[in-house]
LUMLUMKE-284473 format. One record per residue (C-alpha): residue number from 1; residue in three letters; x, y, z. Coordinates in pm, whole numbers, plus 50000, padded with zeros to 5 digits. Example, Ala and Ser with C-alpha at 12.3 -4.5 7.8 and 13.67 -1.06 7.14 Angstrom:
! residues 2
[1; ALA; [51230; 49550; 50780]]
[2; SER; [51367; 49894; 50714]]
END
This chain:
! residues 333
[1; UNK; [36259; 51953; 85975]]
[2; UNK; [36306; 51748; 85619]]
[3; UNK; [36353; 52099; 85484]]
[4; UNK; [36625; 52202; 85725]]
[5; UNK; [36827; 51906; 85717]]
[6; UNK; [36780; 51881; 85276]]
[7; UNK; [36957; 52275; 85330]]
[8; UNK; [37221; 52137; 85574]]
[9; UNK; [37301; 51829; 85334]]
[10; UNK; [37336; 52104; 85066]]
[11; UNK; [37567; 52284; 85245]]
[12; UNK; [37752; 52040; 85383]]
[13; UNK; [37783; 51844; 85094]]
[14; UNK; [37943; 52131; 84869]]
[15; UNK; [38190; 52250; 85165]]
[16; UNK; [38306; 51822; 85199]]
[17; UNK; [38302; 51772; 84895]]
[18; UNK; [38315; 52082; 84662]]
[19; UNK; [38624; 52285; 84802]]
[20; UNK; [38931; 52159; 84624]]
[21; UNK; [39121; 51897; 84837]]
[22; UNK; [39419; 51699; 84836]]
[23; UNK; [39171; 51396; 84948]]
[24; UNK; [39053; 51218; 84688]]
[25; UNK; [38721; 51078; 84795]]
[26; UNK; [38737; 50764; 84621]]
[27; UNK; [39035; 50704; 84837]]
[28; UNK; [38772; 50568; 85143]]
[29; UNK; [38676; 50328; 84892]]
[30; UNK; [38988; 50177; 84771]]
[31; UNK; [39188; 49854; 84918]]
[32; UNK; [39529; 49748; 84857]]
[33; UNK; [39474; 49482; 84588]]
[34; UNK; [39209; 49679; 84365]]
[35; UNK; [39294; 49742; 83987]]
[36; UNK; [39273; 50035; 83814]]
[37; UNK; [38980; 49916; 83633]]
[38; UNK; [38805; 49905; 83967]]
[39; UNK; [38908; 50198; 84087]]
[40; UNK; [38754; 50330; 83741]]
[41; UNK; [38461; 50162; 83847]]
[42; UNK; [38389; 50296; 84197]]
[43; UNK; [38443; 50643; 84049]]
[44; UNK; [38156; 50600; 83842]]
[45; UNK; [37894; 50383; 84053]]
[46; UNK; [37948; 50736; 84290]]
[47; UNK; [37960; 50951; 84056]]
[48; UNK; [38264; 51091; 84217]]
[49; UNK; [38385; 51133; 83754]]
[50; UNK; [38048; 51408; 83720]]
[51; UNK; [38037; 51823; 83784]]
[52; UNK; [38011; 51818; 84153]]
[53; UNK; [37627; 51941; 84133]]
[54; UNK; [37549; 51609; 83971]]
[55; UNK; [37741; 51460; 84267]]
[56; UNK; [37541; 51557; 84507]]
[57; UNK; [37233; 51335; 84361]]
[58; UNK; [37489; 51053; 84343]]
[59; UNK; [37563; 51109; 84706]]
[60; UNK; [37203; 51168; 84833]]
[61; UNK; [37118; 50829; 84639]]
[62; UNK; [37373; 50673; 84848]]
[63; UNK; [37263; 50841; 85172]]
[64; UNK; [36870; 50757; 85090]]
[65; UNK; [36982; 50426; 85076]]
[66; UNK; [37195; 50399; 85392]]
[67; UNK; [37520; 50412; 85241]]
[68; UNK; [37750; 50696; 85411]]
[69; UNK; [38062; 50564; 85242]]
[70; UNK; [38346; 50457; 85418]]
[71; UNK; [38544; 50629; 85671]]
[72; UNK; [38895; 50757; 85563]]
[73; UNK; [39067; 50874; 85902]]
[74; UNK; [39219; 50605; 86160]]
[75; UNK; [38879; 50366; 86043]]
[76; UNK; [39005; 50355; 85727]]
[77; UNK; [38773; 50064; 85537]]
[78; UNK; [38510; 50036; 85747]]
[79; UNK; [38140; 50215; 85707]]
[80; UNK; [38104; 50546; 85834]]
[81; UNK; [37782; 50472; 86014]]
[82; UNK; [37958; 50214; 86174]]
[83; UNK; [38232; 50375; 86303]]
[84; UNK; [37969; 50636; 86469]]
[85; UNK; [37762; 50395; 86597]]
[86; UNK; [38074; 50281; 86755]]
[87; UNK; [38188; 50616; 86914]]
[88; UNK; [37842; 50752; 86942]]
[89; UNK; [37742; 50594; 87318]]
[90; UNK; [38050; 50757; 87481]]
[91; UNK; [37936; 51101; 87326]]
[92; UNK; [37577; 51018; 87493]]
[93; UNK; [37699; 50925; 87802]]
[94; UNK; [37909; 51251; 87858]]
[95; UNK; [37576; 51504; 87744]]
[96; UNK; [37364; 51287; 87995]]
[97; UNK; [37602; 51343; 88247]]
[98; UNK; [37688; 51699; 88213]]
[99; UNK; [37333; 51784; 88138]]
[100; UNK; [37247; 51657; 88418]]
[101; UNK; [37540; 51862; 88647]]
[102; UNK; [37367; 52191; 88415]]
[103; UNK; [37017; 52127; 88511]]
[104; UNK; [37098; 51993; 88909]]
[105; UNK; [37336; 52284; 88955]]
[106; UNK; [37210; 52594; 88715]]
[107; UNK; [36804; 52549; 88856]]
[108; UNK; [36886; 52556; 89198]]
[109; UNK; [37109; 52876; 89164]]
[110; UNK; [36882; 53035; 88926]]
[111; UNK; [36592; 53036; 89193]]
[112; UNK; [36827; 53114; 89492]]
[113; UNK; [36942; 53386; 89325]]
[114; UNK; [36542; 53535; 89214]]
[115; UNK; [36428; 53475; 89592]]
[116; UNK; [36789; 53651; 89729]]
[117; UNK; [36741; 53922; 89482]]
[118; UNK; [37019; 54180; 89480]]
[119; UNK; [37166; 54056; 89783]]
[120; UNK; [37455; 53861; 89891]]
[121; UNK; [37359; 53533; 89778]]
[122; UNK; [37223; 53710; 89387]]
[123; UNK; [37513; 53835; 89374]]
[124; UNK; [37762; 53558; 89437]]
[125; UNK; [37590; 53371; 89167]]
[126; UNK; [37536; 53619; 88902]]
[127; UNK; [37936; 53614; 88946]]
[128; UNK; [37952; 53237; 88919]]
[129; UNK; [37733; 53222; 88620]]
[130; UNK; [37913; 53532; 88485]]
[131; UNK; [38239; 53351; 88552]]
[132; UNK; [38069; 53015; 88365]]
[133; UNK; [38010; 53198; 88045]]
[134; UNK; [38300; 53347; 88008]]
[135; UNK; [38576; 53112; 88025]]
[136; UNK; [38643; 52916; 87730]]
[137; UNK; [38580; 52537; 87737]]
[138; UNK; [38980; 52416; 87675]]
[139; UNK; [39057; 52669; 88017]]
[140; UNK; [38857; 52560; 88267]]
[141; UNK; [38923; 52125; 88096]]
[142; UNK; [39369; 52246; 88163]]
[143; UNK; [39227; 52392; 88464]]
[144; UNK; [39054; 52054; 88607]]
[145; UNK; [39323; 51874; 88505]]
[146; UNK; [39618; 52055; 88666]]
[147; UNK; [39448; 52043; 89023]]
[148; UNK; [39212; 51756; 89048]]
[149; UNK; [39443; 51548; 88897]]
[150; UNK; [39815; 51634; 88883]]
[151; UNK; [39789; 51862; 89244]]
[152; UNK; [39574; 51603; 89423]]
[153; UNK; [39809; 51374; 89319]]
[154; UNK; [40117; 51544; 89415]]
[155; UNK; [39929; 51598; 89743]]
[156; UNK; [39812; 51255; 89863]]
[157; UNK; [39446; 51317; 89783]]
[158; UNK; [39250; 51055; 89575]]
[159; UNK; [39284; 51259; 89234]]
[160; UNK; [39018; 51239; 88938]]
[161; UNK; [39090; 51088; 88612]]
[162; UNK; [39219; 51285; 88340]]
[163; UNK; [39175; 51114; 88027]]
[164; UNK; [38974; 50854; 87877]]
[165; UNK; [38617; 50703; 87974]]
[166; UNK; [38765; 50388; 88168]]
[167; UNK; [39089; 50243; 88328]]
[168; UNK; [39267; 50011; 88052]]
[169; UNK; [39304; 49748; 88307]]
[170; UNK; [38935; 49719; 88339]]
[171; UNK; [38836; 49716; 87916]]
[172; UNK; [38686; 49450; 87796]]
[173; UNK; [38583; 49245; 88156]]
[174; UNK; [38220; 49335; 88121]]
[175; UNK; [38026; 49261; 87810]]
[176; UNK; [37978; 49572; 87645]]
[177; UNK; [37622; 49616; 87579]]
[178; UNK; [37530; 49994; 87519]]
[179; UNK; [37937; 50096; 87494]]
[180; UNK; [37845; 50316; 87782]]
[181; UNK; [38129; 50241; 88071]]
[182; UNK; [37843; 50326; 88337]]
[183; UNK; [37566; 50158; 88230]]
[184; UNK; [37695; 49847; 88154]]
[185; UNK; [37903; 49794; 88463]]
[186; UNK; [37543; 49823; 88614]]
[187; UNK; [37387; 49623; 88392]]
[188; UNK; [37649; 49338; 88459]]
[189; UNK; [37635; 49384; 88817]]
[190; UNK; [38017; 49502; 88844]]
[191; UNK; [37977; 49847; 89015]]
[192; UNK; [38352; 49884; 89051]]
[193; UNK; [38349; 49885; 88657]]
[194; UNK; [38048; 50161; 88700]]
[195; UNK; [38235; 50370; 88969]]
[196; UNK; [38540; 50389; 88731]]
[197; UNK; [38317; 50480; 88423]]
[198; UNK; [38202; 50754; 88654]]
[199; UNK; [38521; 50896; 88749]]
[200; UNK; [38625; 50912; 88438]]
[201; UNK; [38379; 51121; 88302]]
[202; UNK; [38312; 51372; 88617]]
[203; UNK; [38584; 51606; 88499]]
[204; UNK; [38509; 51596; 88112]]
[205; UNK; [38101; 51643; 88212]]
[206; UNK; [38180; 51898; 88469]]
[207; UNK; [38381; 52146; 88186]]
[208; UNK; [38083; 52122; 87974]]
[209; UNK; [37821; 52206; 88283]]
[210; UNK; [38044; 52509; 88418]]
[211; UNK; [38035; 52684; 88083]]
[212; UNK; [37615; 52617; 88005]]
[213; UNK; [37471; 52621; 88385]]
[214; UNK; [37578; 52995; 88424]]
[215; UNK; [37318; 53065; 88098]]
[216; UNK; [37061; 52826; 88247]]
[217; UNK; [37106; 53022; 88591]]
[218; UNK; [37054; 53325; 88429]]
[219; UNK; [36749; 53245; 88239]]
[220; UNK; [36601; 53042; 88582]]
[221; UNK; [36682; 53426; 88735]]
[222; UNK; [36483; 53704; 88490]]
[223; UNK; [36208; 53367; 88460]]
[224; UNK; [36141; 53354; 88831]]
[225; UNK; [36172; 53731; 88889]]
[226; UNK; [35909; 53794; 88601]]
[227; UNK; [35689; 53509; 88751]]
[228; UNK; [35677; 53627; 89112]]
[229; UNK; [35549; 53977; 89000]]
[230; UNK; [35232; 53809; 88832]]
[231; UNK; [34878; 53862; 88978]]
[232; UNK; [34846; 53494; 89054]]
[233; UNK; [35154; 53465; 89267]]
[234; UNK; [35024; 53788; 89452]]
[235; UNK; [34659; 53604; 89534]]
[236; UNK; [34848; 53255; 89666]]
[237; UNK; [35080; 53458; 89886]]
[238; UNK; [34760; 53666; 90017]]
[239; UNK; [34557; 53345; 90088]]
[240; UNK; [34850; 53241; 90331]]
[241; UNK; [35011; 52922; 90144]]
[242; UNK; [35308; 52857; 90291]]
[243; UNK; [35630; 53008; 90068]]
[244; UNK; [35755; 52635; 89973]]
[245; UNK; [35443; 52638; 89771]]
[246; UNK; [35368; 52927; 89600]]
[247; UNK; [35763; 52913; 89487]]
[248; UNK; [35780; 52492; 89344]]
[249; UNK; [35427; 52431; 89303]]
[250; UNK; [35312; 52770; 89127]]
[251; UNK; [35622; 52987; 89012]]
[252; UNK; [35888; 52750; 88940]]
[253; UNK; [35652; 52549; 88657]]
[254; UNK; [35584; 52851; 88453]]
[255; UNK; [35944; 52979; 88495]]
[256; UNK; [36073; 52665; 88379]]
[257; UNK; [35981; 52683; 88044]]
[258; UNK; [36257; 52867; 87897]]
[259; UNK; [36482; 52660; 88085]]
[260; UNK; [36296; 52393; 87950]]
[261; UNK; [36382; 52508; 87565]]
[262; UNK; [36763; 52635; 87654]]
[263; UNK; [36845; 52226; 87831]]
[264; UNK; [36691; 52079; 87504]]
[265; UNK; [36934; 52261; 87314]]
[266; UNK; [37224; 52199; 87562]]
[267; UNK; [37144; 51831; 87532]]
[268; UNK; [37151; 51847; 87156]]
[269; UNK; [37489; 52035; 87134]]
[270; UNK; [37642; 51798; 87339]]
[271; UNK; [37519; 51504; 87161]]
[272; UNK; [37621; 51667; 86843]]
[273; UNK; [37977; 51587; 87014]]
[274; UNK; [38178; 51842; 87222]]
[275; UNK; [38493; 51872; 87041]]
[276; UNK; [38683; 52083; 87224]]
[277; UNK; [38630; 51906; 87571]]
[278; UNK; [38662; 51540; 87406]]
[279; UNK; [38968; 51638; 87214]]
[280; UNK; [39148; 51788; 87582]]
[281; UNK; [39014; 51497; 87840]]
[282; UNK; [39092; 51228; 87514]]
[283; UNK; [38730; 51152; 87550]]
[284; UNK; [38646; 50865; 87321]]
[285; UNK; [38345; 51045; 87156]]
[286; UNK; [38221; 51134; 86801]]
[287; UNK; [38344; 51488; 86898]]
[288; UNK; [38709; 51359; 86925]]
[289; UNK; [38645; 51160; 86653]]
[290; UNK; [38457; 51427; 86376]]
[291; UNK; [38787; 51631; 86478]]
[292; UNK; [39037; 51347; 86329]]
[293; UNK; [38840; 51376; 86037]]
[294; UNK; [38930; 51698; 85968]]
[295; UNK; [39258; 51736; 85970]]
[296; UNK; [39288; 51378; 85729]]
[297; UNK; [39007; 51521; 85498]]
[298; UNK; [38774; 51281; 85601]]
[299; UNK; [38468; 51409; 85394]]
[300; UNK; [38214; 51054; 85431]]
[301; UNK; [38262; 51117; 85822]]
[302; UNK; [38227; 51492; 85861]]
[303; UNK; [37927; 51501; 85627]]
[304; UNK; [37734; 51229; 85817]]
[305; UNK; [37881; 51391; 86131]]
[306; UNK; [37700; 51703; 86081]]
[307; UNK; [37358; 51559; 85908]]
[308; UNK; [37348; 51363; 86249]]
[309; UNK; [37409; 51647; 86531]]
[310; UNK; [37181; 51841; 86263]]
[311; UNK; [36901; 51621; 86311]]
[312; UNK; [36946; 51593; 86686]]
[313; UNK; [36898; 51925; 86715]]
[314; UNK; [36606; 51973; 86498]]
[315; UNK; [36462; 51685; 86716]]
[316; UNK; [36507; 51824; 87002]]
[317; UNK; [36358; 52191; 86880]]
[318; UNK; [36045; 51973; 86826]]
[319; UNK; [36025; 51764; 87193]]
[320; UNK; [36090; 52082; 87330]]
[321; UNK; [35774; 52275; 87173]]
[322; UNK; [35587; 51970; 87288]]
[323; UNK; [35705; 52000; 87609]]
[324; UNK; [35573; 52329; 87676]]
[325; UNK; [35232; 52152; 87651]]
[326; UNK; [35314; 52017; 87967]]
[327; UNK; [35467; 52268; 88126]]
[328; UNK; [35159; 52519; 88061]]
[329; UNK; [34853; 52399; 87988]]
[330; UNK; [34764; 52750; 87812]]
[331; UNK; [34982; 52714; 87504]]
[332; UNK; [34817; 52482; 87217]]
[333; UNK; [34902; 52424; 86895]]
END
């Protein structure tokens, strides 16, 4: 892991900070009544006045010591790891949510479509998960928009929010303990403040589920087909346990271990921030956020953007191999 991420900050560091820009990145640093002699002097506590190869130990320095920098977009003066923090919950709250519509939704048609296999019910959910896979993310968020919202609307029928991860009237009247719209209207008791938090994110969480359950479904699929042929599946059915059983006691445990590993990494991707869906449903997230930075050369906030969702993934690669423990007693380390 320590390796991966030093090659990552390597990377990153040189395409931030290393391409020619028209962002100067002492600019994050710099307030309205600072001198040039300060200016001078900020340049050379970061080293931002060395070849850029000696930069990078500046910068690492600063990282080792928990100094990102500040952040130069629409945060302008204030620390980068701050202004994550800040946008970070939201970002968590849509991968919990949409992970959860992946797992709750791909599993179920995964095994329906193994124990249905090549008839109708295999095949209308190969076609779903087909379907899933292949439209892109920004499609199916216009999509979701245009009828659950606008149409619905236009129709009479309670519509779905379309943007944003609460109602405006309803900010700030609950004390805002994790920054996460649903769990603190529980926390304080309001569950009209909850309900609204939940609305709000159903369509952004449901984009990000229809694209990743049709995978998940289709890994559930070969894993339970492979699983059902084994020897020990054979001798369970032949002793006469009852099919409930020998499918979600016997087959389903072993079959879920790829599963297991491809929802670890769904869960890390979407933490890492999903840009694309954030950016349509104007999703409060890092994702939104890291996208910002971009386009105003933000270099402080994309680095420690992508060391973060770097880390969360390498993370999750590891709670994932120690998962399989647990899933089948026959793998050890």
């Amino acid at each position: 892991m320590i390796f991966v991420l030093f090659g990552v900050s390597l990377i990153v560091f040189y395409l931030t900070h290393g391409i020619p820009s028209a962002w100067d990145p002492v600019t994050a640093y710099i307030t309205p009544k600072m001198t040039a002699s300060q200016i001078q002097a900020i340049r050379v506590q970061h080293g931002f006045n060395q070849p850029i190869y000696l930069q990078y130990f500046y910068w690492l320095r600063d990282v080792l010591q928990g100094n990102w920098g500040h952040a130069g977009n629409e945060a302008s003066g204030f620390p980068v790891s701050q202004v994550f923090a800040m946008r970070f919950p939201f970002t968590v709250e849509l991968a919990t949510v949409g992970t959860i519509m992946t797992v709750g939704l791909g599993i179920p048609l995964g095994i329906i479509s193994a124990l249905k296999n090549n008839k109708l019910p295999d095949h209308a959910s190969r076609i779903f998960a087909l379907t899933g896979y292949s439209t892109p993310s920004y499609w199916i968020g216009f999509v979701l928009q245009l009828v659950f919202f606008y149409y619905f609307a236009q129709w009479g029928l309670p519509s779905l929010p379309s943007h944003g991860a609460l109602s405006q009237v309803l900010d700030g009247t609950v004390p805002l303990v994790t920054r996460m719209p649903i769990v603190d209207g529980l926390l304080a008791g309001n569950l009209g403040y909850a309900w609204d938090g939940l609305l709000h994110v159903i369509l952004p969480a449901f984009t990000l589920a229809f694209i990743s359950l049709g995978y998940l479904a289709r890994i559930v699929r070969a894993s339970m087909l492979e699983v059902l042929r084994q020897d020990y599946i054979i001798l369970a059915r032949s002793k006469g346990l009852r099919e409930r059983v020998v499918i979600y006691r016997h087959a389903l445990r072993n079959a879920l271990i790829p599963a297991a590993t491809l929802t670890g990494l769904f869960l890390a991707g979407l933490l890492g921030g999903a840009v694309i869906t954030e950016y349509i449903f104007s999703w409060p997230g890092v994702g939104q956020l890291s996208l910002s930075a971009v386009f105003a050369g933000d270099a402080n906030f994309v680095a420690y953007y992508t060391l973060v969702t770097a880390l969360i993934i390498v993370v999750a690669n590891l709670v994932v191999d120690v998962l399989y423990i647990y899933l089948d007693p026959r793998i050890k380390y």
